[in-house]
N, C-alpha and C positions, 0 to 999 in steps of 0.2 A: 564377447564377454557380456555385453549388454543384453543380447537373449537370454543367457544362462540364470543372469540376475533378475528375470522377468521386466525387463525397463527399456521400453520404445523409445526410442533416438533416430530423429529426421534431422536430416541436414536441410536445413532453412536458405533461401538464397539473399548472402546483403547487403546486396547491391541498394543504394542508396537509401538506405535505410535511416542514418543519421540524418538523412535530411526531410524525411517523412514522418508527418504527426500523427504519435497514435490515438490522438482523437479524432481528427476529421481527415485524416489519411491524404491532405495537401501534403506533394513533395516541392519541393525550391529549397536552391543554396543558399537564398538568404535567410531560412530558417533556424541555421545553426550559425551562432558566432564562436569558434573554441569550444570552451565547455556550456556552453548557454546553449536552451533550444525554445526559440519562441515564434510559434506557429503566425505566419504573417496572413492566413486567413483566420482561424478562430480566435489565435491569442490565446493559446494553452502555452505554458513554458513552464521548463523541469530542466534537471540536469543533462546535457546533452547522450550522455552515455544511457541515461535507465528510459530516455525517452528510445532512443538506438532499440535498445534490449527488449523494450513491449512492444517494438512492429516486429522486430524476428520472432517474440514469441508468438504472438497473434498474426501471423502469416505460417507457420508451423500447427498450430489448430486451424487457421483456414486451409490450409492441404490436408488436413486430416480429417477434415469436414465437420472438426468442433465449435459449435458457433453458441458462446457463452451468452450473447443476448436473447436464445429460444429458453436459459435459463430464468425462471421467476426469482424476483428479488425478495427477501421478505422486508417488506416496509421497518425503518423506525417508529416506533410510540414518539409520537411531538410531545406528550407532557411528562414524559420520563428523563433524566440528564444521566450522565456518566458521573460516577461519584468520584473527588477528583484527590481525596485522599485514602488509601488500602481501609480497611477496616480490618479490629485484629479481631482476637476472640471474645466471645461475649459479647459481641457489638460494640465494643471502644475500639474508638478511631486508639490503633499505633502510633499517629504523628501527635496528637496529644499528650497520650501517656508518657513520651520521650521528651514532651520537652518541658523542663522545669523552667516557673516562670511564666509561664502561661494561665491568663487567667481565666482559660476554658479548660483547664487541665482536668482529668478525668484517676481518680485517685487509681492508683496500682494494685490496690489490694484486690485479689483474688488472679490477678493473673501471671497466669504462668510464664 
């Protein structure tokens, strides 16, 4: 079925995979506690299951010989930030406009 729908599917092997960090690729049992996973060489730790999940998937591109780090990263701008509220139309922040009361409120007239 999966040819038909054009979508390549390897079966990954995962064997101890829960107990292997997909940052510096140390296996040991005492890296995983239950749902805890914290790498007792680096000290990476994440949810035991989504750390599981990124060595099957990244042992899956490394048999396919996809190797995401010959990929260039494009750097972040350092003096640009993420804007940490939506902005609506016309450049008024939406989180202003909603809230009455506010005494940065940005009047409503003209939007829609």
């Amino acid at each position: 079925m999966s040819e038909r729908a054009g979508v390549l599917v390897y079966e990954a092997v995962p064997h101890f995979s829960s107990q292997e960090c997909s940052e510096c690729g140390y296996v040991s049992p005492t890296n995983r506690d239950r749902e805890k996973f914290i790498c007792q060489e680096c000290g990476h730790h994440e949810d035991a299951d989504v750390d599981a999940a990124k060595v099957i998937w990244q042992r899956g591109l490394d048999r396919l010989g996809i190797y995401l780090d010959a990929v260039p990263r494009v750097p972040r701008k350092q003096d640009k930030s993420t804007p940490e509220e939506p902005v609506g139309r016309q450049g008024k922040s939406s989180a202003l406009v909603a809230e009455p009361g506010n005494p940065k409120r940005v009047p409503a007239i003209g939007v829609i």
